[in-house]
Structures are given as structure tokens and as C-alpha cells.
Biopython code that builds the backbone (N, CA, C, O; Angstrom):
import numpy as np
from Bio.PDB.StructureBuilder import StructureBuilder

atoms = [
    (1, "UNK", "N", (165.239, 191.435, 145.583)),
    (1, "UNK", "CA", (164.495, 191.724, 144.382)),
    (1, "UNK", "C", (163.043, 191.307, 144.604)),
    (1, "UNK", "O", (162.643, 190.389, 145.320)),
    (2, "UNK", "N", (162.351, 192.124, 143.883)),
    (2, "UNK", "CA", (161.021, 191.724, 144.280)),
    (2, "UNK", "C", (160.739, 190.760, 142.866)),
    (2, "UNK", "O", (161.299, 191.022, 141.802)),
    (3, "UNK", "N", (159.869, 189.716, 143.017)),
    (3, "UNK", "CA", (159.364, 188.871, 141.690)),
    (3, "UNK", "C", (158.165, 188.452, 142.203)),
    (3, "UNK", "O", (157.884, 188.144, 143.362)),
    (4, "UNK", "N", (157.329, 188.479, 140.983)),
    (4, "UNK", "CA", (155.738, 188.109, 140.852)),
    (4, "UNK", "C", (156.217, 186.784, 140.217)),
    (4, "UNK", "O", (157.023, 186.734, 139.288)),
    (5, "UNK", "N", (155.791, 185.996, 140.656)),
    (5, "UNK", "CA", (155.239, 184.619, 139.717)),
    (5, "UNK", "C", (153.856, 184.390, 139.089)),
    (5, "UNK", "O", (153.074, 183.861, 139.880)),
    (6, "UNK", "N", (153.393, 184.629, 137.975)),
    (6, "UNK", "CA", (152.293, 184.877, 137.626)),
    (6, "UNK", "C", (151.984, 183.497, 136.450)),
    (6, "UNK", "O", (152.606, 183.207, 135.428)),
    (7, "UNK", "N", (150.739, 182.818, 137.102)),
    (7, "UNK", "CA", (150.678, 181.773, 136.253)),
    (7, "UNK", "C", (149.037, 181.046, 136.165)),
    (7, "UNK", "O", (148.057, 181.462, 136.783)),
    (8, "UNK", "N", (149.063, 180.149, 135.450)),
    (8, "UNK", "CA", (147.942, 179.442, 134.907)),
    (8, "UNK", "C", (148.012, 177.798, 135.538)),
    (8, "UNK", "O", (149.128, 177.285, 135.620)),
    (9, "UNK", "N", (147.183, 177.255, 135.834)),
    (9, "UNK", "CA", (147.537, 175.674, 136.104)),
    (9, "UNK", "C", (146.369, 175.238, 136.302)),
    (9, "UNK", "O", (145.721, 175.490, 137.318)),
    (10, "UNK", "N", (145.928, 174.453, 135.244)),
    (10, "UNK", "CA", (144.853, 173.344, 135.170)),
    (10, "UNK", "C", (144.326, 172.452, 136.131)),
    (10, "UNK", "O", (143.175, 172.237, 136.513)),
    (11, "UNK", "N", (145.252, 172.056, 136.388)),
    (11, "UNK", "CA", (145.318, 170.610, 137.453)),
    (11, "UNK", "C", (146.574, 170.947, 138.839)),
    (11, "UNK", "O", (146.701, 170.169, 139.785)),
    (12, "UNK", "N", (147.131, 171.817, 138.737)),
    (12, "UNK", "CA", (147.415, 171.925, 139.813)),
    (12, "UNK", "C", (149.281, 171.720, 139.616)),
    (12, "UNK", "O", (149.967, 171.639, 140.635)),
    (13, "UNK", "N", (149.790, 171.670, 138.530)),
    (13, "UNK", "CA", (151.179, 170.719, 138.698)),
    (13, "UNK", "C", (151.771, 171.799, 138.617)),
    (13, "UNK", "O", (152.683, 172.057, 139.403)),
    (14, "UNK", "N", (151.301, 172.847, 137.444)),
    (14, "UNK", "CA", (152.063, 174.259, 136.923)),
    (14, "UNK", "C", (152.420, 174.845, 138.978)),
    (14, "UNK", "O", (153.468, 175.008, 139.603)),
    (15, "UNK", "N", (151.172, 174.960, 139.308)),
    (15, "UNK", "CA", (150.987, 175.784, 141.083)),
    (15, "UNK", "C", (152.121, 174.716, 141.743)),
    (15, "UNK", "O", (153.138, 175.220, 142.219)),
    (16, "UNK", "N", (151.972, 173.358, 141.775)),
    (16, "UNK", "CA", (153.012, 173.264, 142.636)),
    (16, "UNK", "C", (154.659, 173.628, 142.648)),
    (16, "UNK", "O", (155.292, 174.097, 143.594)),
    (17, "UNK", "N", (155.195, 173.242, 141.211)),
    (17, "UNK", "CA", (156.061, 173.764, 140.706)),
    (17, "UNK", "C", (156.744, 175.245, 141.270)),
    (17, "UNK", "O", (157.797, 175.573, 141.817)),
    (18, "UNK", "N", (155.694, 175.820, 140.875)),
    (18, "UNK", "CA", (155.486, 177.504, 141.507)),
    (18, "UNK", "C", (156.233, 177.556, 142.630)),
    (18, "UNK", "O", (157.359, 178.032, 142.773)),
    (19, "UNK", "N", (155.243, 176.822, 143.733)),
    (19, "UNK", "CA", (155.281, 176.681, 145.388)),
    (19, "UNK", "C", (157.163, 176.516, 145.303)),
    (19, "UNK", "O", (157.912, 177.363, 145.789)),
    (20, "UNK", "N", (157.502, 175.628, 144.801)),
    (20, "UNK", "CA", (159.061, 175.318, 145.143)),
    (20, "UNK", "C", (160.003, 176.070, 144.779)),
    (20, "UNK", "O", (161.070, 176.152, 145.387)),
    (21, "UNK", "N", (159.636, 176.873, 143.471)),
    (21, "UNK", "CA", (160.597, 178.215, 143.167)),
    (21, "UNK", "C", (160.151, 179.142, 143.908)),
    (21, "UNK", "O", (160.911, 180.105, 144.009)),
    (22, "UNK", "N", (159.052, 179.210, 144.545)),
    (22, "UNK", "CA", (158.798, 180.420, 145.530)),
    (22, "UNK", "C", (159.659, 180.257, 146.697)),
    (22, "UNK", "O", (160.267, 181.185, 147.229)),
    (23, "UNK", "N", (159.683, 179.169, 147.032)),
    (23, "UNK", "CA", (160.695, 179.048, 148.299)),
    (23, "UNK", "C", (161.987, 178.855, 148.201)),
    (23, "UNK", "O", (162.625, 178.863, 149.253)),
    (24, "UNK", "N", (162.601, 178.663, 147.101)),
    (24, "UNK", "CA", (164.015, 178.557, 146.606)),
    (24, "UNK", "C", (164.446, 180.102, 146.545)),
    (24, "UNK", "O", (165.524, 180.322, 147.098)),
    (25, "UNK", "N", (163.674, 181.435, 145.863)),
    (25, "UNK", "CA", (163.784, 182.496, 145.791)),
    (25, "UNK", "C", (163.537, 183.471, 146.903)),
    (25, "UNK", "O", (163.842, 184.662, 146.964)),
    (26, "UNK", "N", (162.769, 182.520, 147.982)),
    (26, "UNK", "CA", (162.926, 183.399, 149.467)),
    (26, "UNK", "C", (163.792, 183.098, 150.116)),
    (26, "UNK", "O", (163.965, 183.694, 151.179)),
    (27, "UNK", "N", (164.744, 181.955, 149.675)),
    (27, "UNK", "CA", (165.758, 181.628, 151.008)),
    (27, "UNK", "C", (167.030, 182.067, 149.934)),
    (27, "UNK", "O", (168.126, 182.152, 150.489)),
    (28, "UNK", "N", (167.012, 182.259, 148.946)),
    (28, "UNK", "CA", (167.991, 183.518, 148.093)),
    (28, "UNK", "C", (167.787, 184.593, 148.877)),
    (28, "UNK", "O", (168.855, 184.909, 149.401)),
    (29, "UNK", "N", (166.849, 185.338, 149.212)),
    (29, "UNK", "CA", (166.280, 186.519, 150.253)),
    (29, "UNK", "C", (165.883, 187.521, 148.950)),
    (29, "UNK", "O", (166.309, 188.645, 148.685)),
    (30, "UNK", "N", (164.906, 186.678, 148.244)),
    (30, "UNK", "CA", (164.161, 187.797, 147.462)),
    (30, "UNK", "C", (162.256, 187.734, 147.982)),
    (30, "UNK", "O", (161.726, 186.838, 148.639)),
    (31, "UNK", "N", (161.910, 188.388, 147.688)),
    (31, "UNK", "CA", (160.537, 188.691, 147.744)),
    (31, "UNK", "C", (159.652, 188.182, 146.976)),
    (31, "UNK", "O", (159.880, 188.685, 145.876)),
    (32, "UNK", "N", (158.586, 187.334, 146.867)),
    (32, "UNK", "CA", (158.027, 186.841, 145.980)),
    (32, "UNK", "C", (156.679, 186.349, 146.402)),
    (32, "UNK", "O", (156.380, 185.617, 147.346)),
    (33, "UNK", "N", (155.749, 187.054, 145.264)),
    (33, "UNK", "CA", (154.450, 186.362, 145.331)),
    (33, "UNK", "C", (153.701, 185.737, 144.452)),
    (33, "UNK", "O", (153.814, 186.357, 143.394)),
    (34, "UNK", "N", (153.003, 184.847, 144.324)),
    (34, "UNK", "CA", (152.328, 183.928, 143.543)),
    (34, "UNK", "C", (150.873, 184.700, 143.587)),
    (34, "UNK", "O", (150.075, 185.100, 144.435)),
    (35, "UNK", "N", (151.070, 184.653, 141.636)),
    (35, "UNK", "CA", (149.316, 185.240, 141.741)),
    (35, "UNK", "C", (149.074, 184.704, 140.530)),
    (35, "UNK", "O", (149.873, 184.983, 139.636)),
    (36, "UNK", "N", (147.852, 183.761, 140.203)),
    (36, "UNK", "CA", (147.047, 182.750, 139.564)),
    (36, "UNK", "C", (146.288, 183.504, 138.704)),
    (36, "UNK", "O", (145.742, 184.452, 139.268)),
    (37, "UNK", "N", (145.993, 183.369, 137.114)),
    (37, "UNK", "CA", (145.405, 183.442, 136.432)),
    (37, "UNK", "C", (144.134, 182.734, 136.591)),
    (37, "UNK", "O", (144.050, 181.544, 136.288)),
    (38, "UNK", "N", (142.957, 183.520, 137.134)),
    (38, "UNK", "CA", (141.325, 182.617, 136.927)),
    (38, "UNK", "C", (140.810, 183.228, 135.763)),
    (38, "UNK", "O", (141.031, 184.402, 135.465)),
    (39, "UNK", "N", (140.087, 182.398, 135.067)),
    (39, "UNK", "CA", (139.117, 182.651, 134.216)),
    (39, "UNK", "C", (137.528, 182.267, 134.473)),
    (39, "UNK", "O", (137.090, 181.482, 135.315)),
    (40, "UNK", "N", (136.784, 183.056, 133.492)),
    (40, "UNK", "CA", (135.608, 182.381, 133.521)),
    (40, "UNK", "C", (135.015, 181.666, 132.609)),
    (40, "UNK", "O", (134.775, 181.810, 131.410)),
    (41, "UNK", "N", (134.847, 180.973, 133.294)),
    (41, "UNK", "CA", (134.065, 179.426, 132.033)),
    (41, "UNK", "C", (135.278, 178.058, 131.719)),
    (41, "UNK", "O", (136.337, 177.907, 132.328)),
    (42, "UNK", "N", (134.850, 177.363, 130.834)),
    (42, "UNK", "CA", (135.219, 176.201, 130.638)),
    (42, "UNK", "C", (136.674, 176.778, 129.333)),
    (42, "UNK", "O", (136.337, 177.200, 128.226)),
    (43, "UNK", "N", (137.984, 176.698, 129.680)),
    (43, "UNK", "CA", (139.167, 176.541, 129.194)),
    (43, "UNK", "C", (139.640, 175.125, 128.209)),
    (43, "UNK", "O", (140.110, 174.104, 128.709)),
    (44, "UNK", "N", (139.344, 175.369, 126.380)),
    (44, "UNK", "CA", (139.448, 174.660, 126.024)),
    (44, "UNK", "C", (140.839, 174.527, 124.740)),
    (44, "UNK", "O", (141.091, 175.638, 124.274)),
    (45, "UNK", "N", (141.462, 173.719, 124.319)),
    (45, "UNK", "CA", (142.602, 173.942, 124.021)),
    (45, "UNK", "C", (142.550, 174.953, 122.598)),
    (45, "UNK", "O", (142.050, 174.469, 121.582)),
    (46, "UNK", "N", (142.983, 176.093, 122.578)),
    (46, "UNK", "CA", (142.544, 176.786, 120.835)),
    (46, "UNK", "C", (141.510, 177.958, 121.053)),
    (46, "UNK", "O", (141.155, 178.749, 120.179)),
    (47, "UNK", "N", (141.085, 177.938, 122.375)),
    (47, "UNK", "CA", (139.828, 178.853, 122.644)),
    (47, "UNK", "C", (140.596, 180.238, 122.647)),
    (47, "UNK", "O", (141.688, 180.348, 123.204)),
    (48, "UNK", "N", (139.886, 181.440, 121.908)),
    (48, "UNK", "CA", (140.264, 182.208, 121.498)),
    (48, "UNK", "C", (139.871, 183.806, 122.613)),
    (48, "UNK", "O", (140.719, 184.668, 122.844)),
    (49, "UNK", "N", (138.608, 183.839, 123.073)),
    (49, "UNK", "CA", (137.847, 185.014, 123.614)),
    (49, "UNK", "C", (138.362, 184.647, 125.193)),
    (49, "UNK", "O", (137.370, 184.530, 125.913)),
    (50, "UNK", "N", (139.074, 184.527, 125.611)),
    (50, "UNK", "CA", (138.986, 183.922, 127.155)),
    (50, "UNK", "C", (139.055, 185.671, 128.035)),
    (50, "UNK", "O", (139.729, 186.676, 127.805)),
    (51, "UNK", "N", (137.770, 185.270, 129.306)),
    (51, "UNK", "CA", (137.385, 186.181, 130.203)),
    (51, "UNK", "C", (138.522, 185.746, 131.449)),
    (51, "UNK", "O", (138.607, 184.596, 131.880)),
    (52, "UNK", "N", (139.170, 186.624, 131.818)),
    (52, "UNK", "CA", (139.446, 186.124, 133.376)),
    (52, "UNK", "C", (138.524, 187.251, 134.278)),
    (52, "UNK", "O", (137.958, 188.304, 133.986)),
    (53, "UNK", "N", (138.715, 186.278, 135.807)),
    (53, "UNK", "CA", (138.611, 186.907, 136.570)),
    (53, "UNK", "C", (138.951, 187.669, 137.189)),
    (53, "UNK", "O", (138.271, 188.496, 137.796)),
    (54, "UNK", "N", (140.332, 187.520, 137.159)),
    (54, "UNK", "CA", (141.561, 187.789, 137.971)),
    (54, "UNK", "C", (142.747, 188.311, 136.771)),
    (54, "UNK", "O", (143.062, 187.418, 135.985)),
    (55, "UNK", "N", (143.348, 189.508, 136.587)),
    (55, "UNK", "CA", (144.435, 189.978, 135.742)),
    (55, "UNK", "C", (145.179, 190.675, 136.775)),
    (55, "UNK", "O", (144.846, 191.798, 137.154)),
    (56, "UNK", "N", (146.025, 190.141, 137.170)),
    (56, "UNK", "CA", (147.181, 190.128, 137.843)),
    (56, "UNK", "C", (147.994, 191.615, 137.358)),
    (56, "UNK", "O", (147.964, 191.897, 136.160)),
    (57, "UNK", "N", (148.623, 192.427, 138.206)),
    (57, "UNK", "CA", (149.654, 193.461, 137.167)),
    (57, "UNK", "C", (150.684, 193.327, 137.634)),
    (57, "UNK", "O", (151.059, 193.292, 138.806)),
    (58, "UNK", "N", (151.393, 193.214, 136.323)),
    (58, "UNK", "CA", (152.904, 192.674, 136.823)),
    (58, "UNK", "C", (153.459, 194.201, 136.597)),
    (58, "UNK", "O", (154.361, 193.840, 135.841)),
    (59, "UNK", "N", (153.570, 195.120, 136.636)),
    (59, "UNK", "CA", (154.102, 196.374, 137.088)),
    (59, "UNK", "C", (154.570, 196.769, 138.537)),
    (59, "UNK", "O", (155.269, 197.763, 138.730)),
    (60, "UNK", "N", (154.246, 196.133, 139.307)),
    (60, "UNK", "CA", (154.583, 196.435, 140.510)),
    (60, "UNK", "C", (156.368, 195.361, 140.954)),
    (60, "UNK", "O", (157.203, 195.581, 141.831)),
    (61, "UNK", "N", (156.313, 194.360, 139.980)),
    (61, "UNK", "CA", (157.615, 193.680, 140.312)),
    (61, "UNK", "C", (158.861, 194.199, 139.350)),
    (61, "UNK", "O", (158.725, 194.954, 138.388)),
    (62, "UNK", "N", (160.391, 193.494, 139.931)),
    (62, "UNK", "CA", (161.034, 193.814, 139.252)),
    (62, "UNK", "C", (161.656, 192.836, 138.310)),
    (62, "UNK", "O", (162.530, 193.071, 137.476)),
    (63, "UNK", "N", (161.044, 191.658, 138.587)),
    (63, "UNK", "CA", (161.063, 190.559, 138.288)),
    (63, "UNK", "C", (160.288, 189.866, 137.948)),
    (63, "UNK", "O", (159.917, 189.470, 139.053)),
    (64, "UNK", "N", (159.415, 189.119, 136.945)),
    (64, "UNK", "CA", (158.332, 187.753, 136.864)),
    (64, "UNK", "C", (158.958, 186.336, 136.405)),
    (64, "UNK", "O", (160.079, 185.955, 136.069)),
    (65, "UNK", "N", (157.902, 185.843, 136.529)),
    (65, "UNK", "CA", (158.492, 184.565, 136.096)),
    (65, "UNK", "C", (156.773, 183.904, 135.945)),
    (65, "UNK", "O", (155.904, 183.834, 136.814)),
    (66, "UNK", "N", (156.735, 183.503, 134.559)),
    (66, "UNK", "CA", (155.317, 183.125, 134.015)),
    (66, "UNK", "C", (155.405, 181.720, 133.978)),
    (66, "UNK", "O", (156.349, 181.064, 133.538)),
    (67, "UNK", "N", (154.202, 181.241, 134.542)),
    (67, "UNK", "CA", (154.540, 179.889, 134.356)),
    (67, "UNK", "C", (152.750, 178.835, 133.915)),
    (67, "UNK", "O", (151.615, 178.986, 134.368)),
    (68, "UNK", "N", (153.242, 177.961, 132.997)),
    (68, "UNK", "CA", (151.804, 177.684, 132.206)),
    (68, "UNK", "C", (152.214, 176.414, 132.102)),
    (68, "UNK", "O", (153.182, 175.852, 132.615)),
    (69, "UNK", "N", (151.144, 175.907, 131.186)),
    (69, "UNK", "CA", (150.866, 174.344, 130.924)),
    (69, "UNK", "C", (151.287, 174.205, 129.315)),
    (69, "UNK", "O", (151.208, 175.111, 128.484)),
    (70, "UNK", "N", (151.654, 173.138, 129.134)),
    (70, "UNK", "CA", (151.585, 173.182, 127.397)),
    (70, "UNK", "C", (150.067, 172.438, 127.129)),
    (70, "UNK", "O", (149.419, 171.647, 127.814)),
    (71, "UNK", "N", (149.831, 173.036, 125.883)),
    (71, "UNK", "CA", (148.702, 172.530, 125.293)),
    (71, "UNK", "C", (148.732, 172.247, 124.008)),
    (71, "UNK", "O", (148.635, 173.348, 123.466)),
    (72, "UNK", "N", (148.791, 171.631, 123.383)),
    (72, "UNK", "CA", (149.231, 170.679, 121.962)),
    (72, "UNK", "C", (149.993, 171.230, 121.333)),
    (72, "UNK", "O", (149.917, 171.489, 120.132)),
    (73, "UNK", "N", (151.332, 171.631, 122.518)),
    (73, "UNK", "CA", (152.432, 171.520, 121.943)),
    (73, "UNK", "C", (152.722, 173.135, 121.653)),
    (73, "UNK", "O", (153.607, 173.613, 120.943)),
    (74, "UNK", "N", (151.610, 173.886, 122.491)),
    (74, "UNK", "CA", (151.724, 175.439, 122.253)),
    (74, "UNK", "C", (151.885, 175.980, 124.063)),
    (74, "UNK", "O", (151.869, 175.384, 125.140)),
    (75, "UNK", "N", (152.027, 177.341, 123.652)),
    (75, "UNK", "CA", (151.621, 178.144, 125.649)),
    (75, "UNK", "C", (150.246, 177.448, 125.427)),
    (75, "UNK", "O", (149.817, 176.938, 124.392)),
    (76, "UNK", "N", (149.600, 177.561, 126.773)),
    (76, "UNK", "CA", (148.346, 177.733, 126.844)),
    (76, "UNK", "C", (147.806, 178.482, 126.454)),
    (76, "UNK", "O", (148.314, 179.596, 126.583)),
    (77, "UNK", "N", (146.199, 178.389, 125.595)),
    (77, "UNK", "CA", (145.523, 180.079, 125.407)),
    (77, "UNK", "C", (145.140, 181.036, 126.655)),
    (77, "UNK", "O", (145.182, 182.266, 126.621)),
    (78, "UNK", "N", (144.848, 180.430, 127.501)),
    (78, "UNK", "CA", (144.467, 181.520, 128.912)),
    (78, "UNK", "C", (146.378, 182.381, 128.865)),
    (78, "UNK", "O", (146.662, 183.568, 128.704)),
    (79, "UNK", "N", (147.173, 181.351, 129.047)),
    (79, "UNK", "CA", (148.504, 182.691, 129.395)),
    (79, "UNK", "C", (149.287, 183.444, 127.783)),
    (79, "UNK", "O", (150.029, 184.411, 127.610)),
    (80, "UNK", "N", (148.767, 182.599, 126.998)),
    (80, "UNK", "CA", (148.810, 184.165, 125.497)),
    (80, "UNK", "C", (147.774, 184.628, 125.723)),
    (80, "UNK", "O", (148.195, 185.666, 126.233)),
    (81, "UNK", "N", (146.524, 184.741, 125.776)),
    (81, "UNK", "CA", (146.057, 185.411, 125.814)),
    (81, "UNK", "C", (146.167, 187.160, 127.020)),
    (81, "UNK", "O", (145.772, 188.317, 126.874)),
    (82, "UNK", "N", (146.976, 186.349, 128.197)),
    (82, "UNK", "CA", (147.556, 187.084, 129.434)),
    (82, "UNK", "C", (148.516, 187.985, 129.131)),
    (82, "UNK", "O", (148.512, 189.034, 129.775)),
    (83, "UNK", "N", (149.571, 187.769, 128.063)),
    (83, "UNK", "CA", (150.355, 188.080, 127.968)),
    (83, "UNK", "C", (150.020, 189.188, 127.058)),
    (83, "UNK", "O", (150.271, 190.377, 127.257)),
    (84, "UNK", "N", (149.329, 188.587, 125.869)),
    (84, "UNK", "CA", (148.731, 189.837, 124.754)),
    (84, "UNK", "C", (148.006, 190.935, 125.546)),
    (84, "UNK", "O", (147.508, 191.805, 124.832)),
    (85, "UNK", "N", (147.824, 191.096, 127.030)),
    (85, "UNK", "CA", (146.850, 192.283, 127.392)),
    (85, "UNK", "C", (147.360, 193.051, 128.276)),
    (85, "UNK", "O", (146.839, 194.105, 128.642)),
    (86, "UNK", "N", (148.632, 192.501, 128.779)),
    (86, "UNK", "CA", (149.139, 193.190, 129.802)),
    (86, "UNK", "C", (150.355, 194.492, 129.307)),
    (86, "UNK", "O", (150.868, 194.394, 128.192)),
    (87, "UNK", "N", (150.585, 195.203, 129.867)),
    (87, "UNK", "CA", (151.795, 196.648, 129.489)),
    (87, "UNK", "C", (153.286, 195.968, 128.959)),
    (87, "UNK", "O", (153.706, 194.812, 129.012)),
    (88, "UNK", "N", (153.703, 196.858, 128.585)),
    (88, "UNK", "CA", (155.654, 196.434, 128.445)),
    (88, "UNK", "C", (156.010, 195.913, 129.150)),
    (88, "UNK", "O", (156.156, 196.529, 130.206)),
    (89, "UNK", "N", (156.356, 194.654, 129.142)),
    (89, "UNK", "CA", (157.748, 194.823, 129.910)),
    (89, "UNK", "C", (159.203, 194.861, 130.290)),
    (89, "UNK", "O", (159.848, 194.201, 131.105)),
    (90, "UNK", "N", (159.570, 195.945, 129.359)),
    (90, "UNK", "CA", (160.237, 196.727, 128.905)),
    (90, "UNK", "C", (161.424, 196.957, 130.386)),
    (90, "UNK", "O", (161.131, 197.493, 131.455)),
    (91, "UNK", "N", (162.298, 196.570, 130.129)),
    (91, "UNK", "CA", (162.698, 196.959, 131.918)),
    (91, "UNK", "C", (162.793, 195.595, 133.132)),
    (91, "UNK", "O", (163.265, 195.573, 134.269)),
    (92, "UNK", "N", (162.206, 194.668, 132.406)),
    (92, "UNK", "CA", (161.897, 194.039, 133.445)),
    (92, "UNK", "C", (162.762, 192.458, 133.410)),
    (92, "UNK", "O", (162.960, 192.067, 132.259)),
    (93, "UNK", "N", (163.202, 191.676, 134.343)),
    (93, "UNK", "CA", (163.942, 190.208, 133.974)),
    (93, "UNK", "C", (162.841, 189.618, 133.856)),
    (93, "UNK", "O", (161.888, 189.896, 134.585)),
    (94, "UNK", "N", (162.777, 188.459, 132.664)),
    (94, "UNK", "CA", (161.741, 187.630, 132.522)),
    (94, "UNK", "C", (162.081, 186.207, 132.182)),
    (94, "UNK", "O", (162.788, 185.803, 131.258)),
    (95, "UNK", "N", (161.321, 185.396, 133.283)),
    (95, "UNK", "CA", (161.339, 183.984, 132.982)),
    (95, "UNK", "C", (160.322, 183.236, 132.756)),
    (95, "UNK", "O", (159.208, 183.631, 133.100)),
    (96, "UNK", "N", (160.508, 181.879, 132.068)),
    (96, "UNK", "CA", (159.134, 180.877, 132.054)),
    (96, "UNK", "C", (159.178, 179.841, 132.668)),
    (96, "UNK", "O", (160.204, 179.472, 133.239)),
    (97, "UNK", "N", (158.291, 179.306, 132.669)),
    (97, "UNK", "CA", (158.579, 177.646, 133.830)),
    (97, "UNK", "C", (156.810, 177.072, 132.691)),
    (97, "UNK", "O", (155.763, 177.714, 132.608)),
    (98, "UNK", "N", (157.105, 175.899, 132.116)),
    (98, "UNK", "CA", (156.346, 175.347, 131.482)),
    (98, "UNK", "C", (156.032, 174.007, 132.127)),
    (98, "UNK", "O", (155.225, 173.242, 131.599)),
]
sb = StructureBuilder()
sb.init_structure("model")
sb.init_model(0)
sb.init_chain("A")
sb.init_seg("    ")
for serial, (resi, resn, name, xyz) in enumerate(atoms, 1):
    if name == "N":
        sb.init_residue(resn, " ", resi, " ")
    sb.init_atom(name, np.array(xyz, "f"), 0.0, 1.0, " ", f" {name:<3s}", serial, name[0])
structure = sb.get_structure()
């Protein structure tokens, strides 16, 4: 199966996390790539307009798995905001890793 891991990480803990289900899901013998939500500018908790740099398309997998930070007790705004812009995915298995 192919799976995108598509995610956000502040400090780095969300990405490592990542790193270890990426390799748990290749020695299953699935396919998987890690691709990072960047933005531009300063990410603050509640911030509403967020620019990325980087919008990832998860159309090409058959699988994702989103993975974010909590922020007072919500998703992060960078990955709702990710989520509000991207297509259906309608069709597709979906997981989270917080």
C-alpha cells in the first residue's frame, strides 16, 4: 500500500514519531513517504490566515496518516487549516498520530 504521512511539528517530536511509523510500515512492506507542512511566518496558537510553503497532495496515496501537535487542547491551526484546503478524501484509509 502506498501511504503519505503528512504532518506539522514544531519542535521536532510530531517528525520523530513520524520517522518510527515510517519504518514500522516499511518493514510491513508498504511504501511510505513523509512530507512536512512549512509555513510562512511566525505560527501562533489561534492564528487564523496561515500561508504555507509547502501543500503537500495527498491524492497520489492510498493511504495517509496526519500527524500534528496539540495546541490548547485543539489540532493545531497550521494542520486545520491543511486539512480545510485540501480535496476529498473520499476513498481513502485515514489516520492521526497527535
Amino acid at each position: 500500500m502506498n501511504i503519505g504521512i503528512i504532518l506539522y511539528s514544531q519542535t521536532g517530536n510530531t517528525y520523530s514519531v513520524s520517522l518510527k511509523l515510517k519504518e514500522k510500515l516499511i518493514t510491513a512492506g508498504h511504501s511510505v513517504d513523509i512530507e512536512r507542512l512549512k509555513v510562512v511566518g511566525e505560527v501562533r496558537p489561534g492564528i487564523k490566515d496561515i500561508k504555507f510553503e509547502t501543500l503537500p497532495d495527498a491524492k497520489p496515496y492510498d493511504a495517509l496518516v496526519f500527524g500534528s501537535p496539540v495546541q490548547a487542547f485543539s489540532l493545531s491551526s497550521v494542520m486545520a487549516s491543511y486539512l480545510g484546503q485540501i480535496a476529498s478524501l473520499q476513498g481513502k484509509k485515514v489516520a492521526f498520530l497527535v
